[in-house]
N, CA, C, O and CB atoms as a CASP TS submission, in Angstrom:
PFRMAT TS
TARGET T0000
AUTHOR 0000-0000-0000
METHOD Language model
MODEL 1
PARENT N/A
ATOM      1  N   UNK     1      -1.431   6.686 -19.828  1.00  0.00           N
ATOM      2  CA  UNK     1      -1.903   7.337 -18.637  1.00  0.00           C
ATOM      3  C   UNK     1      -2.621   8.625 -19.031  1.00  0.00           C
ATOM      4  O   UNK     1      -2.148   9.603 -19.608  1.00  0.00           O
ATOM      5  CB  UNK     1      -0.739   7.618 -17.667  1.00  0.00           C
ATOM      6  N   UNK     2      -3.996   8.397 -18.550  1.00  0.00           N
ATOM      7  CA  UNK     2      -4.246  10.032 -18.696  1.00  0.00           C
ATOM      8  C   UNK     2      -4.187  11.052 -18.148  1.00  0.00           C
ATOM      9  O   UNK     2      -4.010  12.165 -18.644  1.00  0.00           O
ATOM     10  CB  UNK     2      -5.029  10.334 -18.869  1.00  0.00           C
ATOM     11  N   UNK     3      -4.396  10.627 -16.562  1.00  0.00           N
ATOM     12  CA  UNK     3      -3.655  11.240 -15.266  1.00  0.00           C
ATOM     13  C   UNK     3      -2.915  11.469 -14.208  1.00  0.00           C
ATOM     14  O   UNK     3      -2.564  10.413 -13.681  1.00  0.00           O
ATOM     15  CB  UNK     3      -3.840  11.363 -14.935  1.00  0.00           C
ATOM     16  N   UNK     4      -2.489  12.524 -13.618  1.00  0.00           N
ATOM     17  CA  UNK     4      -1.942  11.704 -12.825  1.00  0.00           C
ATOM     18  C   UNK     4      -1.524  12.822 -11.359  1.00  0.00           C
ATOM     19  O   UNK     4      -0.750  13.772 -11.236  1.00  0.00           O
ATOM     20  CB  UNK     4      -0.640  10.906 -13.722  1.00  0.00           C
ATOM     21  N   UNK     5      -2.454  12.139 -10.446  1.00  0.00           N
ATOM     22  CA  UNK     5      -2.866  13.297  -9.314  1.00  0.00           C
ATOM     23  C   UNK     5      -2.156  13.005  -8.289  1.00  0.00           C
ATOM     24  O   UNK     5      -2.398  11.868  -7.884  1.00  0.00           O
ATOM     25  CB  UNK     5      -4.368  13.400  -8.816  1.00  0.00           C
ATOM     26  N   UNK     6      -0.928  13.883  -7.359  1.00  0.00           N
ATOM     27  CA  UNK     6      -0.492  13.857  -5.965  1.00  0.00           C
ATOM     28  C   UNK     6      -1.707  14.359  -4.775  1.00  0.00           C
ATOM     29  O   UNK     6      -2.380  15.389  -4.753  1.00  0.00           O
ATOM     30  CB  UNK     6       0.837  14.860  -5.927  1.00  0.00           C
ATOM     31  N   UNK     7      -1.673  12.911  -3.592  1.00  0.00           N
ATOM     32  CA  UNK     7      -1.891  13.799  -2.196  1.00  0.00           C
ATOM     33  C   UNK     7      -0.811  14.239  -1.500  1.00  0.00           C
ATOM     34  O   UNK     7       0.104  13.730  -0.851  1.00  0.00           O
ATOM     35  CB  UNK     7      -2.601  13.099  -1.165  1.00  0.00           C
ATOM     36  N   UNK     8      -1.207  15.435  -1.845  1.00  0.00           N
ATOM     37  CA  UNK     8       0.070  16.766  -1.184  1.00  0.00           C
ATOM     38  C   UNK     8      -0.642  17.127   0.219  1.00  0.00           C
ATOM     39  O   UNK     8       0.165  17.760   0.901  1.00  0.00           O
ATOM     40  CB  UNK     8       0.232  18.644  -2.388  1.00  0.00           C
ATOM     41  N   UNK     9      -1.657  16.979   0.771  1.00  0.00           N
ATOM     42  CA  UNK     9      -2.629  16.791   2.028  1.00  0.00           C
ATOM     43  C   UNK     9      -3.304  18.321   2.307  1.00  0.00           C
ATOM     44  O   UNK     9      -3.915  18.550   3.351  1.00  0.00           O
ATOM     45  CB  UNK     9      -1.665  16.193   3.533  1.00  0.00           C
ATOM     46  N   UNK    10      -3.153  19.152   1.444  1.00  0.00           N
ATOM     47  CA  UNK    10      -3.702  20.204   1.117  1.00  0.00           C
ATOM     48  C   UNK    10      -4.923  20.443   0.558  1.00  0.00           C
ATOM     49  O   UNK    10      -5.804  20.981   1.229  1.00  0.00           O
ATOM     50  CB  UNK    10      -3.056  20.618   0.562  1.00  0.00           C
ATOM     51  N   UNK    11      -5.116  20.094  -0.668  1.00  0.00           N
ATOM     52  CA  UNK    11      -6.462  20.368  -1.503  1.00  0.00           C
ATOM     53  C   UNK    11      -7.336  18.826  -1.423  1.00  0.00           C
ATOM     54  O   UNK    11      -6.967  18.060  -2.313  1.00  0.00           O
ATOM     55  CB  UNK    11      -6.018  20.871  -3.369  1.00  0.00           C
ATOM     56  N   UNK    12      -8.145  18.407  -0.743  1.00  0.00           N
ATOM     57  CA  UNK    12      -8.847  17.860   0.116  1.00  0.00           C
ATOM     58  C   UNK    12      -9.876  17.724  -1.071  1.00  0.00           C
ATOM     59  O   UNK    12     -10.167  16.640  -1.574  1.00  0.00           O
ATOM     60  CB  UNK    12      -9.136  18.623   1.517  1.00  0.00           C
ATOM     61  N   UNK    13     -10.364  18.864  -1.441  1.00  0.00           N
ATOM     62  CA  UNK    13     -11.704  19.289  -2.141  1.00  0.00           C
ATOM     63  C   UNK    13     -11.657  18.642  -3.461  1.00  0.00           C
ATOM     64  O   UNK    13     -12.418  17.864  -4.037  1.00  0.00           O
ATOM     65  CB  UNK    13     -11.901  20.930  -2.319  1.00  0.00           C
ATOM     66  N   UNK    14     -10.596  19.164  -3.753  1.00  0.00           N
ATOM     67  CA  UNK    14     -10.360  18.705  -5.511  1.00  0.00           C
ATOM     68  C   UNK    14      -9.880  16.916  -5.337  1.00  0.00           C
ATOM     69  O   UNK    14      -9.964  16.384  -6.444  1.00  0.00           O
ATOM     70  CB  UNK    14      -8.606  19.927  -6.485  1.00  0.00           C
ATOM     71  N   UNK    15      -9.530  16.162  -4.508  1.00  0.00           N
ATOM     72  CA  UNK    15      -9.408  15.142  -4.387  1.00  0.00           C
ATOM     73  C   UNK    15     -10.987  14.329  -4.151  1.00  0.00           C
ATOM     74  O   UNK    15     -11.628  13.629  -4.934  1.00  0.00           O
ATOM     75  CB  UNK    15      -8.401  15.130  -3.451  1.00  0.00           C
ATOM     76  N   UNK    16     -11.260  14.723  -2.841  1.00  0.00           N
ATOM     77  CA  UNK    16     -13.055  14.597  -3.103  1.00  0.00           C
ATOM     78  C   UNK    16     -13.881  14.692  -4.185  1.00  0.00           C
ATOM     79  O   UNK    16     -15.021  14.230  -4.140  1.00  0.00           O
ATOM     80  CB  UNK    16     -13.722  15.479  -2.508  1.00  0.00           C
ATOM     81  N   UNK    17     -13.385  15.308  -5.280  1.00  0.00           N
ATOM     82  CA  UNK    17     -14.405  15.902  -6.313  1.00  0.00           C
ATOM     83  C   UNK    17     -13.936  14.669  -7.171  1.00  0.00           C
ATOM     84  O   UNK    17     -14.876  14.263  -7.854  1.00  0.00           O
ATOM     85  CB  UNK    17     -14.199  17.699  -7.006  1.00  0.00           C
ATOM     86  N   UNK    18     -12.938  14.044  -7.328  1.00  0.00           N
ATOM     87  CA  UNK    18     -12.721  12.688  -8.228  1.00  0.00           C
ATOM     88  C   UNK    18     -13.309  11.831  -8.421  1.00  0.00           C
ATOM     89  O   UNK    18     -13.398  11.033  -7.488  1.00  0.00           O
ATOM     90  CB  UNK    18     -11.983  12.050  -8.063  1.00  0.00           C
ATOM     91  N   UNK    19     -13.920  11.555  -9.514  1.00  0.00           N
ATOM     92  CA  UNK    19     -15.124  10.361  -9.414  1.00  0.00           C
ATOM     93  C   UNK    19     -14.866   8.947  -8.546  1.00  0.00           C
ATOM     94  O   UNK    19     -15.733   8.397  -7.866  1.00  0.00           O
ATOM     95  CB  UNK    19     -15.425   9.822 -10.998  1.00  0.00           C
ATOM     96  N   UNK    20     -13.606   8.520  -8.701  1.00  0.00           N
ATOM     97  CA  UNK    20     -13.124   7.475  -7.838  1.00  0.00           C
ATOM     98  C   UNK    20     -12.808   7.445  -6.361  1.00  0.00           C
ATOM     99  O   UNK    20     -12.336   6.446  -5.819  1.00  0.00           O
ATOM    100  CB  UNK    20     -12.137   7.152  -8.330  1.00  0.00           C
ATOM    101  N   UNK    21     -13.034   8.375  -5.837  1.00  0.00           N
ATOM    102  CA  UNK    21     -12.875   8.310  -4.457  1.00  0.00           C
ATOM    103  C   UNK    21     -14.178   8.529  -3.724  1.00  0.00           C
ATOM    104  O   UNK    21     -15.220   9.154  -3.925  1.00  0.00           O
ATOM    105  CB  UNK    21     -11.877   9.272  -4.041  1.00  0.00           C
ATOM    106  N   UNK    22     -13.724   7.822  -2.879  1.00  0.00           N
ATOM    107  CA  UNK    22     -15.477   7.227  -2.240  1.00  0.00           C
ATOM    108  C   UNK    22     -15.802   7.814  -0.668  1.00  0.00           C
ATOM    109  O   UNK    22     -16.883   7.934  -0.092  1.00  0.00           O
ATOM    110  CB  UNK    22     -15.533   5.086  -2.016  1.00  0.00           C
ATOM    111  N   UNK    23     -14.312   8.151  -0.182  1.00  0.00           N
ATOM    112  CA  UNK    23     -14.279   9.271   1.169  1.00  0.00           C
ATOM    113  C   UNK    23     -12.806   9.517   1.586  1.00  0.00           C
ATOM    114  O   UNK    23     -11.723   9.243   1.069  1.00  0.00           O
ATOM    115  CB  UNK    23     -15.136   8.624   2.667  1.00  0.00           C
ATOM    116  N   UNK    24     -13.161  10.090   2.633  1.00  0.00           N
ATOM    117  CA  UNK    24     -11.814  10.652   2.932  1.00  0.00           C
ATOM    118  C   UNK    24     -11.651  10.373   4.590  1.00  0.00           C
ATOM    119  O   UNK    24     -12.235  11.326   5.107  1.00  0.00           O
ATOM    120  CB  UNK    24     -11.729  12.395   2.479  1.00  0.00           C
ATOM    121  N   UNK    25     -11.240   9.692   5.425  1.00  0.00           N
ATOM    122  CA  UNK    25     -10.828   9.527   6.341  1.00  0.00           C
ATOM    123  C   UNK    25      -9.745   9.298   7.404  1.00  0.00           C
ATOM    124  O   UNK    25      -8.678   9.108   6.820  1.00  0.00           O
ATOM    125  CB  UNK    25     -11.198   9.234   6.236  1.00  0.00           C
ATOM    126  N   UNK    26      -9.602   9.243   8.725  1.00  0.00           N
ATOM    127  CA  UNK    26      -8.442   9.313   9.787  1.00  0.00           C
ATOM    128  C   UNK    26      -8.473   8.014  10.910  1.00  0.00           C
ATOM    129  O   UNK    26      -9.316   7.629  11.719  1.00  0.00           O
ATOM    130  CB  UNK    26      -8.617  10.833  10.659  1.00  0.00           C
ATOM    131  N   UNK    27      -7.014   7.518  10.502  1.00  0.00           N
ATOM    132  CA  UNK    27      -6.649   6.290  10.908  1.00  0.00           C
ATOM    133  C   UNK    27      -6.247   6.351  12.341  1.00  0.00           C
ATOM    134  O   UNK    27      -5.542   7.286  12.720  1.00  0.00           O
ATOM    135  CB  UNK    27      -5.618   5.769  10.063  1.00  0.00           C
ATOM    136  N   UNK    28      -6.652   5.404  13.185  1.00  0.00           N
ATOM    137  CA  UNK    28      -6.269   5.249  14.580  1.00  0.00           C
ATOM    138  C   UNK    28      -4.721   6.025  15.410  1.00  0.00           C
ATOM    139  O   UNK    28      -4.408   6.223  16.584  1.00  0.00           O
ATOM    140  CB  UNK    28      -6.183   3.668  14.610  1.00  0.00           C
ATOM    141  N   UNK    29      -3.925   6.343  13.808  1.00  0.00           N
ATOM    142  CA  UNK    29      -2.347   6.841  13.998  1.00  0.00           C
ATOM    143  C   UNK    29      -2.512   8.561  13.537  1.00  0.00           C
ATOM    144  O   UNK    29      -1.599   9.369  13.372  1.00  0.00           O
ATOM    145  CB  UNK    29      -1.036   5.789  12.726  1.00  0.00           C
ATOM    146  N   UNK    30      -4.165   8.805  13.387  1.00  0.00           N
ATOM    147  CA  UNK    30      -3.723   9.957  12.735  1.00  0.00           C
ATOM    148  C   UNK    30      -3.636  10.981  11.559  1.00  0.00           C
ATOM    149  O   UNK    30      -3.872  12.181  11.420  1.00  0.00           O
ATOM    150  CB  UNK    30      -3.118   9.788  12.796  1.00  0.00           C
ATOM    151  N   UNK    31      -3.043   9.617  10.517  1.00  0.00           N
ATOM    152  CA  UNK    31      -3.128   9.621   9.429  1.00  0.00           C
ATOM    153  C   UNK    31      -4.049   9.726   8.275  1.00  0.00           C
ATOM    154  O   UNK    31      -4.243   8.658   7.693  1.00  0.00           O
ATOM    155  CB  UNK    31      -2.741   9.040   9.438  1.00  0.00           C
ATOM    156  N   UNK    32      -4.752  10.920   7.740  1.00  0.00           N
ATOM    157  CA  UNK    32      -5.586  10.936   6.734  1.00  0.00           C
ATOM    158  C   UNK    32      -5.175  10.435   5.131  1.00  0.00           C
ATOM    159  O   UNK    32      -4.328  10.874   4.354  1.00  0.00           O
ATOM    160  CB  UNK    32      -5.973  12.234   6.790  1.00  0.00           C
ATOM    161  N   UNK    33      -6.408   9.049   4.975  1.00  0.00           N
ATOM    162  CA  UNK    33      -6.575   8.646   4.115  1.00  0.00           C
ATOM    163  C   UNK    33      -7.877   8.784   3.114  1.00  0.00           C
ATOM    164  O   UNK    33      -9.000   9.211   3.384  1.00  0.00           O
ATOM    165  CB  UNK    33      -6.271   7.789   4.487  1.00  0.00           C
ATOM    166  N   UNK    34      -7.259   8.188   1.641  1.00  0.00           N
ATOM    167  CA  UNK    34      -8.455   8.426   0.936  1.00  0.00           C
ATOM    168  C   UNK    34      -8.686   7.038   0.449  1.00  0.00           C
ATOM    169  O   UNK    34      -7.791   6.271   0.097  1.00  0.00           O
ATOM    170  CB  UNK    34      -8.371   9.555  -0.199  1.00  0.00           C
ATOM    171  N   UNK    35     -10.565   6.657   0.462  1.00  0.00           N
ATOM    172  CA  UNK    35     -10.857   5.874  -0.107  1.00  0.00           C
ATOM    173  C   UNK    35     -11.130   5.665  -1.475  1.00  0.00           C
ATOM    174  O   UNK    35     -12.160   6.205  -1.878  1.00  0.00           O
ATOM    175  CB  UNK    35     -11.430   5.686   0.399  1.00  0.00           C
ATOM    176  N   UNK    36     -10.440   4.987  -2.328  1.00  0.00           N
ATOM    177  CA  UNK    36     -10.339   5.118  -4.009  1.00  0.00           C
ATOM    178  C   UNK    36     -10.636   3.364  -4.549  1.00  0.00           C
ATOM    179  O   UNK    36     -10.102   2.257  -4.480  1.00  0.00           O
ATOM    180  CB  UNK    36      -8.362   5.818  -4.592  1.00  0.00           C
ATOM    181  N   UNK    37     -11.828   4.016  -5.087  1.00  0.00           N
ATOM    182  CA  UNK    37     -12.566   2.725  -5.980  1.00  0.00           C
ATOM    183  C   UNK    37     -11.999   2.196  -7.193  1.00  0.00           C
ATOM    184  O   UNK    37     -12.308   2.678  -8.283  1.00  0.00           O
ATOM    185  CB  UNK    37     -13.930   3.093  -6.484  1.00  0.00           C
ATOM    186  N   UNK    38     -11.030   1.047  -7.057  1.00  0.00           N
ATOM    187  CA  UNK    38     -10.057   0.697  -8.124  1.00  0.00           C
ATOM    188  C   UNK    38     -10.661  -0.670  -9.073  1.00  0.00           C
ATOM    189  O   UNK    38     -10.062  -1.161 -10.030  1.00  0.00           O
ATOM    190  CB  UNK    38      -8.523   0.323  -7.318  1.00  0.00           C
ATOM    191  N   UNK    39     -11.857  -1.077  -8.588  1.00  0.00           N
ATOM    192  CA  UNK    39     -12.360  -1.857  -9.833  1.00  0.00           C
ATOM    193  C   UNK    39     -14.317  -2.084  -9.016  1.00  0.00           C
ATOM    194  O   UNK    39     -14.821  -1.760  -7.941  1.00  0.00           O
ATOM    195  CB  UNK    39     -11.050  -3.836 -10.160  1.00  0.00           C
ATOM    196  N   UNK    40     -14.707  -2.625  -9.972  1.00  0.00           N
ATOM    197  CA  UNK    40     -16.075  -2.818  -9.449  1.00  0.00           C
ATOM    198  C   UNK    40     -17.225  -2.781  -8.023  1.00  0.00           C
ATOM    199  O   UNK    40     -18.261  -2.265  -7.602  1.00  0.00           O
ATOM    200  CB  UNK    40     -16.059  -3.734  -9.763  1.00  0.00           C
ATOM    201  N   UNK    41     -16.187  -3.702  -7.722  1.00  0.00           N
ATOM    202  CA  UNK    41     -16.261  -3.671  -5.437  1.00  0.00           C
ATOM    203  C   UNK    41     -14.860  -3.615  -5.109  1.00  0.00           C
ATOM    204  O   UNK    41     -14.377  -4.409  -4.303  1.00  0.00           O
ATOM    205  CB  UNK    41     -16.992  -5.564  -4.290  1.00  0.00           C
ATOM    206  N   UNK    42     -14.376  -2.985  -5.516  1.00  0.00           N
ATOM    207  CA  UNK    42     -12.801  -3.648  -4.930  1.00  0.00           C
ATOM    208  C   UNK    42     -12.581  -2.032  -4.526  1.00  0.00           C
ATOM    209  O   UNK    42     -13.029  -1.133  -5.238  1.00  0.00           O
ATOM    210  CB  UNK    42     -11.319  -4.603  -6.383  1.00  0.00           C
ATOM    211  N   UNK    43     -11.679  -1.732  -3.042  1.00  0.00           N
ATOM    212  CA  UNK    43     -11.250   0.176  -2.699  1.00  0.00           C
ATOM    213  C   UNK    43      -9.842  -0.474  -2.355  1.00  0.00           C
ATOM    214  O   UNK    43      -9.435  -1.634  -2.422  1.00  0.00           O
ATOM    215  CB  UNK    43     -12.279   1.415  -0.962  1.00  0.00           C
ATOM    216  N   UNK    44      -9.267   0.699  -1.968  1.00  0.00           N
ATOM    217  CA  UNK    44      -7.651   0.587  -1.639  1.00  0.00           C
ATOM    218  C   UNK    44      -7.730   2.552  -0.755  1.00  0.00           C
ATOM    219  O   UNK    44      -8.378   3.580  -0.947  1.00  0.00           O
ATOM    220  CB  UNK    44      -6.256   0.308  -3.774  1.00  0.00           C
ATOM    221  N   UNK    45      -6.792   2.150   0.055  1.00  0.00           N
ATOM    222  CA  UNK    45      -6.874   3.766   0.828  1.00  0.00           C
ATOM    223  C   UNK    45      -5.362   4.050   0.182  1.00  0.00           C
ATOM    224  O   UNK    45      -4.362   3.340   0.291  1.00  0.00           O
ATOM    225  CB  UNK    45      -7.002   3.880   3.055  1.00  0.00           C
ATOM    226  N   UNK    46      -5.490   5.116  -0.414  1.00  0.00           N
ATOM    227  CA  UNK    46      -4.192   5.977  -0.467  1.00  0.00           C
ATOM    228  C   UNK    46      -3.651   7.360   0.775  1.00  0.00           C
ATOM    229  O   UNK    46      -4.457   7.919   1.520  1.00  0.00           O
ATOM    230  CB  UNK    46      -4.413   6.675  -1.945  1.00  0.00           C
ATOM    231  N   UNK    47      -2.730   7.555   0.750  1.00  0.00           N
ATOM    232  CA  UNK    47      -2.153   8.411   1.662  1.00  0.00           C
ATOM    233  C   UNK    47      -1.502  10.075   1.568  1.00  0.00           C
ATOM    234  O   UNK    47      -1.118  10.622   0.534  1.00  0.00           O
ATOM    235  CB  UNK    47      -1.245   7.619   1.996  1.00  0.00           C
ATOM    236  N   UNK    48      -1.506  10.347   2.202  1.00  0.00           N
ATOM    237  CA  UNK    48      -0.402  11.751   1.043  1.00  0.00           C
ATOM    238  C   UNK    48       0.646  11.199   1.014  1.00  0.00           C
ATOM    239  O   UNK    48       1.152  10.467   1.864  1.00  0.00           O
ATOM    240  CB  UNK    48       0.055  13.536   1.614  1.00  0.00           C
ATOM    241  N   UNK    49       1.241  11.699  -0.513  1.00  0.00           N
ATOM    242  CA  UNK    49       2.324  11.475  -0.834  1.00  0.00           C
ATOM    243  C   UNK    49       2.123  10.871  -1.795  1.00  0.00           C
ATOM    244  O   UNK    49       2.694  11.209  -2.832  1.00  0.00           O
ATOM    245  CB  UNK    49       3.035  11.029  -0.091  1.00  0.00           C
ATOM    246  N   UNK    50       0.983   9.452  -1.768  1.00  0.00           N
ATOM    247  CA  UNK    50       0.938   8.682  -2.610  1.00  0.00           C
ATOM    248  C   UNK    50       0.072   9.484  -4.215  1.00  0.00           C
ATOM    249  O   UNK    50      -0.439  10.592  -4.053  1.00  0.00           O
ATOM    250  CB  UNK    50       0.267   7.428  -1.811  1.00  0.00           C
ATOM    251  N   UNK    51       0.019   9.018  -5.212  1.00  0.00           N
ATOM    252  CA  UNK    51      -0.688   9.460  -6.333  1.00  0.00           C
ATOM    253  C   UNK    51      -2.096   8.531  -7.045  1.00  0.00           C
ATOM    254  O   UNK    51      -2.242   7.315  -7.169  1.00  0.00           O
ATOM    255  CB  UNK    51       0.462   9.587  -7.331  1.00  0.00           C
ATOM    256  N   UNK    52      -2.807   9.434  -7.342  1.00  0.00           N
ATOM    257  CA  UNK    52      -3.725   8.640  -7.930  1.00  0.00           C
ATOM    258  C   UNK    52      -3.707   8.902  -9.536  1.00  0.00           C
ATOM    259  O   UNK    52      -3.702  10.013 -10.066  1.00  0.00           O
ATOM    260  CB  UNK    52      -5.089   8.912  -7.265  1.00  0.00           C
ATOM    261  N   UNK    53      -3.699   7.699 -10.169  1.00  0.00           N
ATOM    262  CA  UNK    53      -3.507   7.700 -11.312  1.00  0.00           C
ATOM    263  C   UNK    53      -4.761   7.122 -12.275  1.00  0.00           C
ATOM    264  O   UNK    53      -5.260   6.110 -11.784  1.00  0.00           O
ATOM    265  CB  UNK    53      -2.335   7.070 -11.376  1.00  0.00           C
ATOM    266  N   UNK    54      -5.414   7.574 -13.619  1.00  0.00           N
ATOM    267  CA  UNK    54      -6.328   7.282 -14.202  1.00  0.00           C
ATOM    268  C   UNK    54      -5.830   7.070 -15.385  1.00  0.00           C
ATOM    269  O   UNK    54      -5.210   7.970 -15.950  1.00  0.00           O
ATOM    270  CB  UNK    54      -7.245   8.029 -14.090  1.00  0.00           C
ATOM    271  N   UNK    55      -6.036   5.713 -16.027  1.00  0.00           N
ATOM    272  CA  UNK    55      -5.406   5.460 -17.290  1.00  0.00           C
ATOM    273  C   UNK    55      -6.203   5.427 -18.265  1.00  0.00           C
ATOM    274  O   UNK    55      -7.359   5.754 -17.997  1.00  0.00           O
ATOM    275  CB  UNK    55      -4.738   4.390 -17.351  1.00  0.00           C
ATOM    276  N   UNK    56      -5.879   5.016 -19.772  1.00  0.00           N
ATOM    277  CA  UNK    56      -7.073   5.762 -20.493  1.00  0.00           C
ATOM    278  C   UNK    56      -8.457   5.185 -20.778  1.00  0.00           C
ATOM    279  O   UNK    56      -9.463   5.613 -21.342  1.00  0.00           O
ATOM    280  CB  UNK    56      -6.636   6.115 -21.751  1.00  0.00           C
ATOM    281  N   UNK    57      -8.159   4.187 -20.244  1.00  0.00           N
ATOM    282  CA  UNK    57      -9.902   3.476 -19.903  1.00  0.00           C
ATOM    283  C   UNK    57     -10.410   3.621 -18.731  1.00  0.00           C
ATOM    284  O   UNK    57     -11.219   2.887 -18.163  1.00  0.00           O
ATOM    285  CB  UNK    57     -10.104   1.905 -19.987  1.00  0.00           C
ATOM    286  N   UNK    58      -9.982   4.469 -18.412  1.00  0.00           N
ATOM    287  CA  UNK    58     -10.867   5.113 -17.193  1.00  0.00           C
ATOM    288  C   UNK    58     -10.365   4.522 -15.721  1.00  0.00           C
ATOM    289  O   UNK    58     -10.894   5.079 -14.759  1.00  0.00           O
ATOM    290  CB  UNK    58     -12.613   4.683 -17.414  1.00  0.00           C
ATOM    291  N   UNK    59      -9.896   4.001 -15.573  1.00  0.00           N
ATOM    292  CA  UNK    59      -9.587   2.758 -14.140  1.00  0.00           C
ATOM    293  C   UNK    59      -8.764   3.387 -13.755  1.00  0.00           C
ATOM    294  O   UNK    59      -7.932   3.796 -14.566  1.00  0.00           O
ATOM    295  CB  UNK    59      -9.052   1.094 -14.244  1.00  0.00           C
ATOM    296  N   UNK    60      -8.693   3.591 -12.930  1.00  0.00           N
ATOM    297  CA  UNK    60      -8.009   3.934 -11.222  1.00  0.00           C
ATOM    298  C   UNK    60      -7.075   3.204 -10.572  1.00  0.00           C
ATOM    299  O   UNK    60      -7.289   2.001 -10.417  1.00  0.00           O
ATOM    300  CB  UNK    60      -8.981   3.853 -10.126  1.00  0.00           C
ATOM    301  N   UNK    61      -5.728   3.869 -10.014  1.00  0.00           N
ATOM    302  CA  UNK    61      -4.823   2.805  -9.695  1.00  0.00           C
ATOM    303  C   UNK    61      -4.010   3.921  -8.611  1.00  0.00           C
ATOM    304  O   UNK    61      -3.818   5.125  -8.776  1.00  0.00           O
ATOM    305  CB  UNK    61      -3.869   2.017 -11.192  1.00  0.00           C
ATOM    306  N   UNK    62      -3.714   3.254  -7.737  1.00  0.00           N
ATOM    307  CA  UNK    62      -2.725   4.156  -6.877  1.00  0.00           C
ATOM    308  C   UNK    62      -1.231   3.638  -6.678  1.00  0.00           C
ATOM    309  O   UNK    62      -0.649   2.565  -6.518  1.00  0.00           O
ATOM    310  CB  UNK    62      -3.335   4.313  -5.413  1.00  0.00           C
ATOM    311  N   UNK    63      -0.907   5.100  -6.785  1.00  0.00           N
ATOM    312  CA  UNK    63       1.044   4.602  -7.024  1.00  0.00           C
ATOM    313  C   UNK    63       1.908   5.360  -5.736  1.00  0.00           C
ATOM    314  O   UNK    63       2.225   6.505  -5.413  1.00  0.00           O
ATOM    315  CB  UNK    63       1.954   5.494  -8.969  1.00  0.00           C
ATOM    316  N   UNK    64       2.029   4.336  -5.359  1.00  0.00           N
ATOM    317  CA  UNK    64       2.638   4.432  -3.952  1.00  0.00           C
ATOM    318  C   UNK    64       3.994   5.448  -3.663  1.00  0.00           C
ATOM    319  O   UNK    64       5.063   5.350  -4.265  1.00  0.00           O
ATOM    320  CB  UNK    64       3.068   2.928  -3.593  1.00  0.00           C
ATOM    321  N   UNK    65       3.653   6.528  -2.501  1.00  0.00           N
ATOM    322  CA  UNK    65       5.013   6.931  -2.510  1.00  0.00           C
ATOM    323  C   UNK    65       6.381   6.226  -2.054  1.00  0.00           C
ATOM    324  O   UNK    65       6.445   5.150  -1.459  1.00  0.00           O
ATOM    325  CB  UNK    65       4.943   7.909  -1.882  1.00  0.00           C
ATOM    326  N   UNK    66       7.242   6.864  -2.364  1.00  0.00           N
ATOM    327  CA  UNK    66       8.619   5.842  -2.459  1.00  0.00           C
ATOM    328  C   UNK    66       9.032   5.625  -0.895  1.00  0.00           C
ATOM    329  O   UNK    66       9.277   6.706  -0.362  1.00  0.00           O
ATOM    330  CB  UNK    66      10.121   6.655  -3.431  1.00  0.00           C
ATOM    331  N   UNK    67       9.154   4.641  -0.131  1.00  0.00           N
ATOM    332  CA  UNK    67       9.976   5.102   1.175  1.00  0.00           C
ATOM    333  C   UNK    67      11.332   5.558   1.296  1.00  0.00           C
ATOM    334  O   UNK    67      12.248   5.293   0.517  1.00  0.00           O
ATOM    335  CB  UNK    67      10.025   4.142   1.997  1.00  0.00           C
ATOM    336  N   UNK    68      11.402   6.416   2.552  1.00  0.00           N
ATOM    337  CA  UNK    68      12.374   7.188   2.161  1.00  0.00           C
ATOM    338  C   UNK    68      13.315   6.217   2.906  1.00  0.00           C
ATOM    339  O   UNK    68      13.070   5.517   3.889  1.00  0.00           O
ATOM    340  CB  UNK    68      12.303   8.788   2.508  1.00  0.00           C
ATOM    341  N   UNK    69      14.563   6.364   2.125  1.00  0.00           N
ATOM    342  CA  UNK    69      15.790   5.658   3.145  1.00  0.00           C
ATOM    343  C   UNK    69      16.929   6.081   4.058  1.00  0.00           C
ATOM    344  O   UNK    69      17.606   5.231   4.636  1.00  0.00           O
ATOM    345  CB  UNK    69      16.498   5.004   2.459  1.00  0.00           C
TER
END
């Protein structure tokens, strides 16, 4: 792993500035998500809480936060 980034739903900017994310938007509930480019055509929306992770070939993967019980 080479990185490994939390949405804490704060720094907006520095999440935007990630080469893999493609926007940032708000779901019918509310909820601001980010759009993150995880292979060629392929996106996945991450959430706060969740992390974005960059491994060392460069690829993009999001790691889900835990639900709470």
């Amino acid at each position: 792993m080479k990185r490994k980034l939390f949405i804490d739903g704060m720094h907006w900017d520095n999440i935007l500035a990630l080469p893999c994310v493609r926007g940032i938007g708000k779901r019918s509930d509310n909820e601001i998500v980010v759009k993150v480019k995880v292979a060629k055509v392929s996106y996945i929306y991450a959430a706060v809480g969740d992390a974005l992770v960059e491994d060392d070939g460069g690829n993009w993967s999001i790691e889900r936060k835990e639900a709470e019980k």
